[in-house]
C-alpha positions as CSV (number, residue, x, y, z in Angstrom):
1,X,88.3,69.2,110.7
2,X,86.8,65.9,111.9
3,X,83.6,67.5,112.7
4,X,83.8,68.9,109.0
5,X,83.8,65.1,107.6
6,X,80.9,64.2,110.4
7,X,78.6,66.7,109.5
8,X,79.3,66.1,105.4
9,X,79.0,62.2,106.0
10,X,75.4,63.5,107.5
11,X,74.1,65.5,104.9
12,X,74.4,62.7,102.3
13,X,73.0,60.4,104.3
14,X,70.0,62.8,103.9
15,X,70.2,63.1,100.3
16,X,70.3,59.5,100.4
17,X,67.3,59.0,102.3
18,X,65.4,61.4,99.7
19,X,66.1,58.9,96.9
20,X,64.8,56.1,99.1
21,X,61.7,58.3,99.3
22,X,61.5,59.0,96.0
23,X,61.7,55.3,94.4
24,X,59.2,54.3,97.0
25,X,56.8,57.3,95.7
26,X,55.3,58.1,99.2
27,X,54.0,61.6,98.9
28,X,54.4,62.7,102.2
29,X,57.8,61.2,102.8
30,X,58.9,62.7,99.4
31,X,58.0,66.0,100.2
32,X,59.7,65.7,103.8
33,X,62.7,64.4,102.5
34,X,62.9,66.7,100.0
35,X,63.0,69.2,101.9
36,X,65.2,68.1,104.0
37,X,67.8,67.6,101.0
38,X,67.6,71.3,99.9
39,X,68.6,72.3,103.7
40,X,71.2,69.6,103.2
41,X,72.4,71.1,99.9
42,X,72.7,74.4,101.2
43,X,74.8,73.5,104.3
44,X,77.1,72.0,102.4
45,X,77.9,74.0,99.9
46,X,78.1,76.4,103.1
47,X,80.9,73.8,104.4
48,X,82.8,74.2,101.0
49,X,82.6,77.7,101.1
50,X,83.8,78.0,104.5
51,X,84.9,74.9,106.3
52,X,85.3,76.9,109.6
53,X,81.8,77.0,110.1
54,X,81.2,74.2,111.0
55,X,82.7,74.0,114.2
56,X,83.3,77.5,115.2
57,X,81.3,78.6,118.7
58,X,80.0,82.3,117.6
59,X,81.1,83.5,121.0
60,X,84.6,83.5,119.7
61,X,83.7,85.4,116.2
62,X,82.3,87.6,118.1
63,X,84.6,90.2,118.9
64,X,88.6,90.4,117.1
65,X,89.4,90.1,121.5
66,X,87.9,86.2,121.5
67,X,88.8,85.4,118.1
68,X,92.4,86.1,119.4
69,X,92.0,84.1,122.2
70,X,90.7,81.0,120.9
71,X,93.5,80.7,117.9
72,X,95.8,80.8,120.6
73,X,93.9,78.2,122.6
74,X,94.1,76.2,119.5
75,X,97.8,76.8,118.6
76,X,99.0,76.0,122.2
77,X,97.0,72.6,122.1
78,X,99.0,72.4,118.5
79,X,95.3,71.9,116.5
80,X,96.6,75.5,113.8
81,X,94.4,74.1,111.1
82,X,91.6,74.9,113.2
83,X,93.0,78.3,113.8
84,X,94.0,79.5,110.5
85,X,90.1,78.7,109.8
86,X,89.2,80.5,112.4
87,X,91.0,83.3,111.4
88,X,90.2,83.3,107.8
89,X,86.2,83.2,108.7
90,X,86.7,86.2,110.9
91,X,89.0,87.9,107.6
92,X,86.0,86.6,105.3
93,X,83.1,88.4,107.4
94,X,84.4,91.6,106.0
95,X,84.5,93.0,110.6
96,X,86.3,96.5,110.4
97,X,89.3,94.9,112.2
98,X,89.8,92.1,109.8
99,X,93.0,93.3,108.9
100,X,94.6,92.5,112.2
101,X,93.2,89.3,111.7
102,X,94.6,88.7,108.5
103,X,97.8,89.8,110.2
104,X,97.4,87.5,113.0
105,X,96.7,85.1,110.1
106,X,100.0,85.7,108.7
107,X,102.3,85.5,111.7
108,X,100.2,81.9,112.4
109,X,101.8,81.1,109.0
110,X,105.3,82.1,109.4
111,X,105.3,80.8,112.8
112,X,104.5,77.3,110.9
113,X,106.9,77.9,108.1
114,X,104.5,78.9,105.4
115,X,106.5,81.8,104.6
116,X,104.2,82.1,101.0
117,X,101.1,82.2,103.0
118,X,102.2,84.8,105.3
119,X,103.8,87.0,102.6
120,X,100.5,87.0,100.6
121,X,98.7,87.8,103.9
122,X,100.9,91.2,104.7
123,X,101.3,91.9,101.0
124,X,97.2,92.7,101.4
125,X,97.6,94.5,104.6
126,X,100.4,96.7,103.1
127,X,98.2,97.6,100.0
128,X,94.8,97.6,101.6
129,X,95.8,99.9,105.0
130,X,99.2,100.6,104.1
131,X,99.7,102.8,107.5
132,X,100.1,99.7,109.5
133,X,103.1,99.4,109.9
134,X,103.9,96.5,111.7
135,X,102.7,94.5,108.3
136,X,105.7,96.0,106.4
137,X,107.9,94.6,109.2
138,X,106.7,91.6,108.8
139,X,106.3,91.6,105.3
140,X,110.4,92.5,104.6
141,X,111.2,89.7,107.2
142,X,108.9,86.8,105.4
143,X,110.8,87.7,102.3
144,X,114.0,87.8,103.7
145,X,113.4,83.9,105.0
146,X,111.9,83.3,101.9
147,X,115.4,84.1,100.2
148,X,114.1,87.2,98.6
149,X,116.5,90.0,99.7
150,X,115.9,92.6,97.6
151,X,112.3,92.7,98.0
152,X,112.7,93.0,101.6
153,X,114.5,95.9,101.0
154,X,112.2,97.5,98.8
155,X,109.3,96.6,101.7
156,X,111.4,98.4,104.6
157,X,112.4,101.6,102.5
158,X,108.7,101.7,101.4
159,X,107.7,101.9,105.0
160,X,110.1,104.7,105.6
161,X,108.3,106.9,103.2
162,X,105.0,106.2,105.3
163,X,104.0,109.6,107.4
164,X,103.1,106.9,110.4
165,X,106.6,106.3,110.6
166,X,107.9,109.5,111.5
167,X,105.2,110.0,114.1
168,X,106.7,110.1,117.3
169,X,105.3,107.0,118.5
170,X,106.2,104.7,115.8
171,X,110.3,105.7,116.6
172,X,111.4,103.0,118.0
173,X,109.9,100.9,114.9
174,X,111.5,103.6,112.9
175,X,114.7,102.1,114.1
176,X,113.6,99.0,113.7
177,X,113.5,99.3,109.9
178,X,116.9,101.3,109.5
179,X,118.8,98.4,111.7
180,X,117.3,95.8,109.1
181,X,118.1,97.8,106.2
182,X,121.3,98.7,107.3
183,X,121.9,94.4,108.2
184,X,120.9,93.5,105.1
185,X,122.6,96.1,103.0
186,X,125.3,94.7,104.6
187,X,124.7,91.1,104.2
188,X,124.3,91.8,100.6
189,X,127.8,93.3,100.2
190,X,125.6,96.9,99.5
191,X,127.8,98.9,102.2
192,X,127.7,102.1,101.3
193,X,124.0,101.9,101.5
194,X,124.4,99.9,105.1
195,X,126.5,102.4,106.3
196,X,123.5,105.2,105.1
197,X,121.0,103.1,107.1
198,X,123.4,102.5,110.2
């Protein structure tokens, strides 16, 4: 983020030295600075658009492998705005595997207690590739912390309709589900339905 207010702090001293150069009328110094100022112009509204780019090293955009690896450098050196930005550019450049991204993204959130951030993250996920499952995990459990019971339930017993779930690798998760449903069933004083799940 610091470099984010550096660089800014930069381009309008630019702009500022293409007023200079206009008020003193010096062709060549106009035309200089003037160009100058539209390159200015357009990296900052670049920097508004997407804040991340400004610091972000390619290398670790590069591949979903390094983008992965450097959010987790970041979060272990406890510096998570700079990896929820680095995540969010990688979700914004539209890669095939944004998606786990965003789901990365989300778990970032929750892990920081942003359980509204990370429920609109796997709500997307669920919609948008609604055969990954382990986003409709997630999802129930955001909305279970966020005090929303019901609509974890309705997130779980959506992800038991799924074809993915009854594959045979996805049993284990399978159980998964039917052990939360069957908790929180219970929890909710719903037992004949816990007992169905359990």
């Amino acid at each position: 983020i610091e470099y984010f207010y550096s660089t800014k702090k930069a381009i309008l001293n630019l702009m500022g030295a293409y007023e200079e150069a206009s008020l003193l009328n010096v062709p060549g110094k106009v035309s200089d600075a003037s160009q100058q100022m539209l390159e200015a112009q357009s990296l900052l509204k670049n920097i508004k658009e997407n804040p991340a780019s400004v610091f972000i090293n390619k290398d670790a955009v590069s591949s979903l492998s390094n983008l992965v690896a450097a959010c987790e450098a970041y979060t272990k050196s406890g510096q998570f705005e700079k990896a929820i930005l680095l995540y969010r550019h990688y979700v914004n450049s539209k890669a095939p595997d944004a998606f786990l991204a965003k789901y990365n993204l989300g778990a970032l959130y929750a892990t920081l207690n942003e359980h509204h951030f990370a429920a609109a993250c796997y709500e997307e996920i669920t919609k948008s590739y609604p055969g990954f499952i382990p986003a409709h995990m997630n999802l129930g459990s955001v909305y279970e912390r966020l005090g929303r019971n019901q609509d974890a339930l309705v997130a779980w017993e959506r992800a038991l309709t799924l074809p993915q779930v009854d594959a045979p690798e996805s049993k284990d998760e399978k159980i998964k589900f039917l052990n939360k449903l069957g908790r929180l069933n219970e929890i909710d004083r719903s037992y004949e339905k816990a007992e169905h799940f359990l």
